[in-house]
Each structure stands twice: as structure tokens, then as C-alpha cells.
VEXKOLFI-382444 format. One record per residue (C-alpha): residue number from 1; y, x, z; residue in one letter. Coordinates in Angstrom, 2 decimals. Each point is the difference from the previous one (the first is absolute). Layout:
- NUM,Y,X,Z,a
...
//
This chain:
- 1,23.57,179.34,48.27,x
- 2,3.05,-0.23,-2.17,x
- 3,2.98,0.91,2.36,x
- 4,2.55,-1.07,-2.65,x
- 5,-0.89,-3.15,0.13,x
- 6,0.16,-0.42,3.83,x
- 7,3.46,1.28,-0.72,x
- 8,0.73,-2.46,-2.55,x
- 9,-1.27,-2.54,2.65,x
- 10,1.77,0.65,3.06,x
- 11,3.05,1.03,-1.42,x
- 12,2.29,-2.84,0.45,x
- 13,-0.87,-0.15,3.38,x
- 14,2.27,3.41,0.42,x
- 15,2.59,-1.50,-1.72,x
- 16,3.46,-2.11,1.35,x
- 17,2.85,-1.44,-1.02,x
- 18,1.82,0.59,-3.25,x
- 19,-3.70,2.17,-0.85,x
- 20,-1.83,-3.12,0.69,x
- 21,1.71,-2.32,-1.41,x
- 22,0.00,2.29,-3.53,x
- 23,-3.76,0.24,0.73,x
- 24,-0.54,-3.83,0.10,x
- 25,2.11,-0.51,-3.10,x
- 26,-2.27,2.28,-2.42,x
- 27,-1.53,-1.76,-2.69,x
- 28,-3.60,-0.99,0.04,x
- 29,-2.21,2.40,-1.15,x
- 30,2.42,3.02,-0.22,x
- 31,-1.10,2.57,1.82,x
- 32,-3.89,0.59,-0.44,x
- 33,-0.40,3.25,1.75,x
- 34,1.45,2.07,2.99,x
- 35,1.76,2.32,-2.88,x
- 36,1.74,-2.96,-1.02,x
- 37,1.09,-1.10,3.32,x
- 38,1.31,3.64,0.52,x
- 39,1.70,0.04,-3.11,x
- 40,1.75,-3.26,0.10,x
- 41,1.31,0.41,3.55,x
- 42,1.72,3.33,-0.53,x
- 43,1.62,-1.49,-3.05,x
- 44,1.13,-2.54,2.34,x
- 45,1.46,1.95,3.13,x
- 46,-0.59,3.55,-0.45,x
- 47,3.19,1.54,-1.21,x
- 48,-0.16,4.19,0.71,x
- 49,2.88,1.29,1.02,x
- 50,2.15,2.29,-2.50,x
- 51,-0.75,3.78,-0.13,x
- 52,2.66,1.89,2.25,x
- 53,1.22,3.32,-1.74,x
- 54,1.63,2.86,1.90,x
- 55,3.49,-1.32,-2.00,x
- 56,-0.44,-2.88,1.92,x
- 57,-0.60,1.45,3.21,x
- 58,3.37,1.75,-0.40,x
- 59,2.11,-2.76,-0.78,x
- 60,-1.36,-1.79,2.79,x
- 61,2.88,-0.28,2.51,x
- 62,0.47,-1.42,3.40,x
- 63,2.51,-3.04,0.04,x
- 64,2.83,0.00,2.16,x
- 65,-1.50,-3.22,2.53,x
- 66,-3.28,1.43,-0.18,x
- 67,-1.70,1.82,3.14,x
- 68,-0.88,3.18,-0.63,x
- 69,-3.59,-1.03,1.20,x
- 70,-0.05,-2.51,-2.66,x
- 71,0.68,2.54,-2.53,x
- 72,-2.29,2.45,0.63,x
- 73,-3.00,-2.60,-0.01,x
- 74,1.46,-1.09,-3.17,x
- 75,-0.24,3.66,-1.09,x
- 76,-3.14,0.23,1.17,x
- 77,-1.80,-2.93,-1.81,x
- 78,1.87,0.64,-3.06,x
- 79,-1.35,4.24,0.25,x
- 80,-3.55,-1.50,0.27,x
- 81,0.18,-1.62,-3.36,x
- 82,0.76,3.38,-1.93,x
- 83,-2.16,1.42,-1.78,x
- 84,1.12,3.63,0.63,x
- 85,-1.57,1.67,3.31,x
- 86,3.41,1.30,1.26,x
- 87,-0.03,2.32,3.57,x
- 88,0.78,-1.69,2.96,x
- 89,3.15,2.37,0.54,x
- 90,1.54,-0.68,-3.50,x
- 91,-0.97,-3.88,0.50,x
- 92,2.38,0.29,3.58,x
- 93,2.98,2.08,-1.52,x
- 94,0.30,-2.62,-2.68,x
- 95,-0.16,-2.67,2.79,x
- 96,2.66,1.34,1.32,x
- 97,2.26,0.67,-2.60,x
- 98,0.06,-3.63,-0.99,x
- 99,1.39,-0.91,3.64,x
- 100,3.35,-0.96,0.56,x
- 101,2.41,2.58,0.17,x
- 102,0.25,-0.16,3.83,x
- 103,-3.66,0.58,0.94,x
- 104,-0.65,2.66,-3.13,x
- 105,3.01,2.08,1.57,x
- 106,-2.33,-0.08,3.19,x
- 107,-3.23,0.32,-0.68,x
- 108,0.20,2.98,-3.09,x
- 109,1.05,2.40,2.98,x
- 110,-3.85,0.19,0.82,x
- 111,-3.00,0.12,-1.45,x
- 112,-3.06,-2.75,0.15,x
- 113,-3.03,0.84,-1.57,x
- 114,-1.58,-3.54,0.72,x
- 115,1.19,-3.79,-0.85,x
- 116,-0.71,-0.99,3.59,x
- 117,2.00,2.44,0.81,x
- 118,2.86,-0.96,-1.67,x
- 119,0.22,-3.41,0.82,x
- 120,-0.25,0.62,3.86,x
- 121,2.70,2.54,-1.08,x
- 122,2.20,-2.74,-1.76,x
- 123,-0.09,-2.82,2.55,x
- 124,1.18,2.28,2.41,x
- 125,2.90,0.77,-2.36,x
- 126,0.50,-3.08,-1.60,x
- 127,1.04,-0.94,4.24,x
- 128,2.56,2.34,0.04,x
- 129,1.68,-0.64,-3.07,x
- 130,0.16,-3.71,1.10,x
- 131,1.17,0.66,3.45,x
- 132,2.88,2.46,-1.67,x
- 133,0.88,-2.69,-2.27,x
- 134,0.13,-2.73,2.85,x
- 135,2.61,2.57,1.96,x
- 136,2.08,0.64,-3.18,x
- 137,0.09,-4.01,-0.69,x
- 138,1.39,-1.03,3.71,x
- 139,2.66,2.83,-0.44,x
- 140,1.18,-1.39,-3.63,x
- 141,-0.13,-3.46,1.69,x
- 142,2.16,1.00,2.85,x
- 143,2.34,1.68,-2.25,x
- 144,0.05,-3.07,-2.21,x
- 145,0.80,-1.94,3.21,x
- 146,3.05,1.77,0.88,x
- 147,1.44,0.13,-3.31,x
- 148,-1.12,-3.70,-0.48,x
- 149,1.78,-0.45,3.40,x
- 150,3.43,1.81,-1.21,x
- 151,-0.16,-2.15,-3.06,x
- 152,0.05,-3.51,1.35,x
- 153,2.68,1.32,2.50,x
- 154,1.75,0.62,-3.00,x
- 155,-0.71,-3.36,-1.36,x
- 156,0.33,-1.44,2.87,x
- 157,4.08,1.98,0.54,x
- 158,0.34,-1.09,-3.86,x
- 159,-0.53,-3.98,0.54,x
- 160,2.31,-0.28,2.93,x
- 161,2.36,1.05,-2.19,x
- 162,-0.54,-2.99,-1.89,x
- 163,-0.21,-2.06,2.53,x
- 164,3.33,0.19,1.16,x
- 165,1.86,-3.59,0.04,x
- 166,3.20,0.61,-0.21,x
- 167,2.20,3.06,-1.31,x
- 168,3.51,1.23,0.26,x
- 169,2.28,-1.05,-2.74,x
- 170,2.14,2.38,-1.95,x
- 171,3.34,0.74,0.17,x
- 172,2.81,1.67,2.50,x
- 173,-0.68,1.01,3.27,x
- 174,-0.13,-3.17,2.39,x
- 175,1.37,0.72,3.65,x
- 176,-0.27,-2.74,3.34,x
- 177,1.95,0.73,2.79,x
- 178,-3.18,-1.65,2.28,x
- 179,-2.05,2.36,-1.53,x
- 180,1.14,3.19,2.19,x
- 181,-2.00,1.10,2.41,x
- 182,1.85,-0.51,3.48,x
- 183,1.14,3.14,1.30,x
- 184,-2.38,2.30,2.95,x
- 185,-1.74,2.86,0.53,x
- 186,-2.76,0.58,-2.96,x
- 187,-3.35,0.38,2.40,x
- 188,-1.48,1.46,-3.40,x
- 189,2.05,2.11,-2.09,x
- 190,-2.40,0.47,-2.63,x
- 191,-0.17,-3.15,-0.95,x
- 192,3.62,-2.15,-0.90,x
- 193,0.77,-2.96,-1.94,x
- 194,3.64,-0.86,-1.27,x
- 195,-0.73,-4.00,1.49,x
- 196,-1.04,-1.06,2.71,x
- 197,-4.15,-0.46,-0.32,x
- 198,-0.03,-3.06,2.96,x
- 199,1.48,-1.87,-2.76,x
- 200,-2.02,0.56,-2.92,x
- 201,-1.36,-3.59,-0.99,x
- 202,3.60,-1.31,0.65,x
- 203,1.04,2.96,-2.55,x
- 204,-2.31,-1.00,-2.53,x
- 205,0.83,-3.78,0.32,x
- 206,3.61,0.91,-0.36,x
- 207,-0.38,2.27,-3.34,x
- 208,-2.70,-2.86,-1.44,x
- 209,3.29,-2.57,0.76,x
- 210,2.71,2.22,-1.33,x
- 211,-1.94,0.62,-3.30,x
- 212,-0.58,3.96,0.99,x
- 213,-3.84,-0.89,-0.13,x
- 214,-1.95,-2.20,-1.81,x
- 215,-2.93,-1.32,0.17,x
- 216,-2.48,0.47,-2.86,x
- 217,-1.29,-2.55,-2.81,x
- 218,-2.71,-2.67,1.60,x
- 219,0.30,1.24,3.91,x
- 220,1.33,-1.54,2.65,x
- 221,0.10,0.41,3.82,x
- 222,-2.52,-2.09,1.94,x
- 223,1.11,-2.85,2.21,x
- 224,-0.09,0.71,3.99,x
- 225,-3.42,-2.57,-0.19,x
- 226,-1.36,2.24,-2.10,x
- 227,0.72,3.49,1.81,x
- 228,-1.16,-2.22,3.15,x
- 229,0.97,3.33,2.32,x
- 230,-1.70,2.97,-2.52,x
- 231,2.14,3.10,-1.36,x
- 232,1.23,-0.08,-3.21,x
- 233,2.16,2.14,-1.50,x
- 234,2.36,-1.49,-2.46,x
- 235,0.74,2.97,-1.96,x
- 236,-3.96,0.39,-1.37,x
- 237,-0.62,-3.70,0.74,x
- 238,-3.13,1.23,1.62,x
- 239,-1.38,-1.18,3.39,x
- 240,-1.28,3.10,2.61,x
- 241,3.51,1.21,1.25,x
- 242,3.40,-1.05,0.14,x
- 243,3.19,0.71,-1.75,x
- 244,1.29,1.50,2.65,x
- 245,-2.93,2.69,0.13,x
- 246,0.28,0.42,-4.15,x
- 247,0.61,3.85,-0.46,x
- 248,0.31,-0.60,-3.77,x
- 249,2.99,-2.46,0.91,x
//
């Protein structure tokens, strides 16, 4: 019985999709034998893979978003196609010294003799550095929060400055009799003002009439309608507090 051609024979029926389809598009009469069967479909899909030299195996590094689990199967697989027997303890050290910096540091302060070894080794390792690099992350970010935080208070102190509405015109110093503070006991010596501060918005109305302020180039005071009862204070023609409240003013 001639087992080659039972081969020939059943064949196709091993055979699926893009293997199939090249098998049904051979050309009548092509392949006589089981030889040329063989020989025609390892033209077709078998492609071996490239020699791996011990060069290669050195310049074989882990990348930076690779697990180190990942890499050291890629090792592996890549160590099997070498053609140069090399120990099991030499085929771990250079495992590990193409690790990332972080996990080499770690794991040359032992020995492993085995590659299973090593990569129960490096998990465990790989953990820690990740957990250390989480902790070191949230404290940059909370740093970066507060000095984010001190920035747009800065900003923030920086606009209202230009937001004020109206400023003080130039020129000699402007007295107003109504403007001193009636006479009695200061309850708070620290703090004193030479006006009196009950009359602050009629103060500012008064130096906005006589010219001593002036209001600046497309602003203008909103109508009672439009206040409608909320704080504004006409010196930063911003709504939130009063005029009378204004430190700046």
C-alpha cells in the first residue's frame, strides 16, 4: 500500500481557509506526487524563522510599557532559536541585564541559577517598583496642586486688578469736608481711616462727580433694574460684594 498517496488523497481535507483556498486554486495536473505536494506548500507558507545569534540576544532589551513577564517570554523564545547551547545561569544574568534600570538594580543583588526562577523573582519586583512609582506620582501631583493652586490665586489677584472700573485721577490732593469721620471713641485702634467708612459709596459718587475719579473707557455702572438688590462694587465693577466692603478702595 502506497501511504503517499493516501496522503496526497486526504490532504485537503486537513486543510482551511487561506490553505484551502490556495489548495483549490493549483493548476490541474501540478502536483503528481506527495513530494510535490510537500514541496509546493512550504514554498507557499513555510517561512523559518531567522537564526538568533548571541549579539542578538544582547541587544535584546525590555521596552519601557512592556511587563517584565512579557519580556522574559520574549527572551525566552528568542534563546530557543540560537544555535549556541548557552548555560542556564549565563542565559538568566543576560536576562537580567537587559531589564529596565529599576528591576536590574533589584534583582543583580542575588543570584538565580534557573529562568523560572527569575521570573517569579521579577514579578515580585516589577510590583514594587510600580507601587513606589504610584506613591512618588500622587506626591508630585499634590505638589503640582498646591503650586497650581498659588498660581491661579495669583492670576486670579492679577485680573482684579484689571477689572477695576473706575480709577482715581491725577493731580493735587482733593479734600471734602463730609468726608471726616464724625468724632468718638475708636472701638478698634488698629484699624483707622481718615473718612468716615458709613459713607463710602456716597464718597465715591462724589469724587466720580467732581472729576477726582473716572470711570474707565467702555464701562459703565448698571441701572438699579439691573443690580435688582445684588452687591456690586463700583470700584471693580464686579458683582459679589459691595463698595462699601472693597478693601482695595
Amino acid at each position: 500500500m502506497n501511504n503517499d498517496w493516501y496522503k496526497l488523497q486526504l490532504f485537503s481535507m486537513s486543510l482551511t481557509g487561506p490553505a484551502f483556498s490556495w489548495y483549490t486554486s493549483l493548476p490541474p495536473n501540478s502536483i503528481r506526487t506527495w513530494a510535490d505536494m510537500e514541496r509546493a506548500f512550504h514554498e507557499r507558507f513555510y517561512s523559518p524563522l531567522p537564526e538568533v545569534t548571541i549579539s542578538d540576544l544582547t541587544n535584546l532589551r525590555q521596552r519601557g510599557d512592556e511587563f517584565v513577564k512579557q519580556f522574559l517570554e520574549r527572551f525566552r523564545r528568542s534563546e530557543t532559536r540560537c544555535q549556541v547551547r548557552i548555560p542556564e545561569y549565563q542565559v538568566v544574568n543576560m536576562a537580567i541585564e537587559n531589564m529596565t534600570h529599576q528591576l536590574r538594580d533589584k534583582l543583580t543583588l542575588q543570584e538565580y541559577h534557573e529562568f523560572r526562577q527569575l521570573t517569579s523573582k521579577a514579578v515580585k519586583a516589577e510590583q514594587l517598583v510600580r507601587e513606589a512609582q504610584e506613591v512618588h506620582n500622587q506626591k508630585f501631583q499634590g505638589a503640582n496642586h498646591c503650586v497650581f493652586a498659588q498660581k491661579e490665586a495669583a492670576n486670579e489677584d492679577k485680573e482684579q486688578e484689571k477689572t477695576f472700573l473706575a480709577e482715581i485721577t491725577q493731580g493735587k490732593p482733593y479734600t471734602w469736608p463730609s468726608l471726616k469721620p464724625p468724632r468718638r471713641k475708636d472701638t478698634n485702634p488698629k484699624i483707622s481711616y481718615p473718612f468716615d467708612i458709613t459713607k463710602t459709596e456716597q464718597i465715591f459718587e462724589h469724587l466720580l462727580k467732581d472729576n477726582q475719579l473716572h470711570l474707565k473707557k467702555g464701562h459703565k455702572m448698571p441701572t438699579e433694574e439691573e443690580l435688582n438688590g445684588k452687591s456690586f462694587c463700583k470700584w471693580h465693577g464686579l458683582y459679589g460684594h459691595q463698595i462699601g466692603n472693597c478693601i482695595a478702595f
